[in-house]
Phi, psi and omega in degrees: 000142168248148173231180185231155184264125172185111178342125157291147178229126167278136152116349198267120189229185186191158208223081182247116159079197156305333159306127181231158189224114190218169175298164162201116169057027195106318187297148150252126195225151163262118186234157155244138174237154186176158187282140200277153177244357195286159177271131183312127169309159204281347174295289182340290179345291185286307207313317195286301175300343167301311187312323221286314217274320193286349149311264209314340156340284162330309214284325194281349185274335171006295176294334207245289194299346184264001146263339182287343179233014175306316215251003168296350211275124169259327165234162204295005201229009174285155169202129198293012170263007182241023206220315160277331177311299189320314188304327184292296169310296187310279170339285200271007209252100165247160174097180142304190159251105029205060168243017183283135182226171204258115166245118179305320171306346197236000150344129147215152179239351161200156181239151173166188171265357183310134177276127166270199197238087165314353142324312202310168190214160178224191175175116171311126190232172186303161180030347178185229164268137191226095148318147168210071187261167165321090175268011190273357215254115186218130187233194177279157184103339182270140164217157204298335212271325174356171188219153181263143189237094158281132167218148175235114185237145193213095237264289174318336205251005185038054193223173172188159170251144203195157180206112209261006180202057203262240193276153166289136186306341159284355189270326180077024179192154154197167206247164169222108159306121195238100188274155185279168192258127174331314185212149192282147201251167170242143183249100168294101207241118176235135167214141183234169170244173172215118188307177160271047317103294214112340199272324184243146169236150165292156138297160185277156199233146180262117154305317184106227195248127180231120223266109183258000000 
């Protein structure tokens, strides 16, 4: 790689052939780029299979993240799926290559400062789920009006159920309606609050597992 003296122009990169031309630090610099033959390190690996589940985490969730991470976005090119994925990979990742997996329990689908109801609970019902938290339990940052963020991911079938608006944190329960599956399944279960606003958000706090 080279570099060249020459005034930066923002945005401006070039391209002939394998050769390219981009900013680095101020620099306008030169490379040839082309495929690599080496076989990749067992880090590579996993870092590249994390990536890939922790996409697939994500994929069923869209909706629930792009509200669960809006408000992590600090800059104008942040967007909250590249904002949970980074989080998630950091986090949420146990194992090797090529055995890497999703660990669920430390999993977040949404961030934030809301204080959630360390109580809270969950429990299998007639069609689905019945959330249960404190509604007497109140610390700063909480208002009665806060709204329940429900999720059920359901890891075999790589689908989930979810709810971006649910009962107000003064009702102390809500239901998530869960349709069934031919066969049972396990249910990974999260709830976060949200303000009504909008302004503030919970982390999503883990239920734990539910045999459905």
């Amino acid at each position: 790689m080279k570099k060249i003296k020459k005034k930066k122009v923002p945005g401006i990169t070039w391209r002939k052939g394998n050769n390219v031309r981009y900013f680095l630090n101020g620099e306008l610099v030169e490379r040839t780029i082309g495929i690599t033959i080496k076989e990749p390190t067992q880090l590579q690996k996993t870092g590249r299979q994390a990536m890939k589940v922790v996409v697939g985490l994500l994929k069923p969730v869209k909706e629930f993240i792009e509200i669960g991470f809006n408000l992590e976005k600090k800059e104008p090119h942040d967007n909250a799926h590249n904002l949970a994925r980074s989080t998630n990979k950091l986090n949420a990742i146990r194992g090797e290559y090529p055995n890497v997996q999703i660990d669920f329990e430390k999993a977040l689908f949404s961030k934030g400062i809301l204080p959630v109801n360390p109580e809270a609970k969950v429990q299998l019902v007639e069609k689905g789920l019945e959330f249960t938290w404190d509604p007497a339990f109140m610390e700063e940052g909480m208002w009665p009006n806060d709204q329940a963020m429900m999720l059920a991911y359901c890891d075999e079938k790589e689908s989930a159920f979810f709810e971006i608006a649910g009962m107000r944190r003064s009702e102390g329960k809500d239901f998530l309606e869960i349709t069934p599956y031919h066969q049972p399944v396990t249910l990974e279960v999260y709830l976060s609050f949200v303000a009504a606003d909008r302004k503030s958000i919970s982390n999503s706090v883990y239920l734990g597992q539910v045999k459905y």
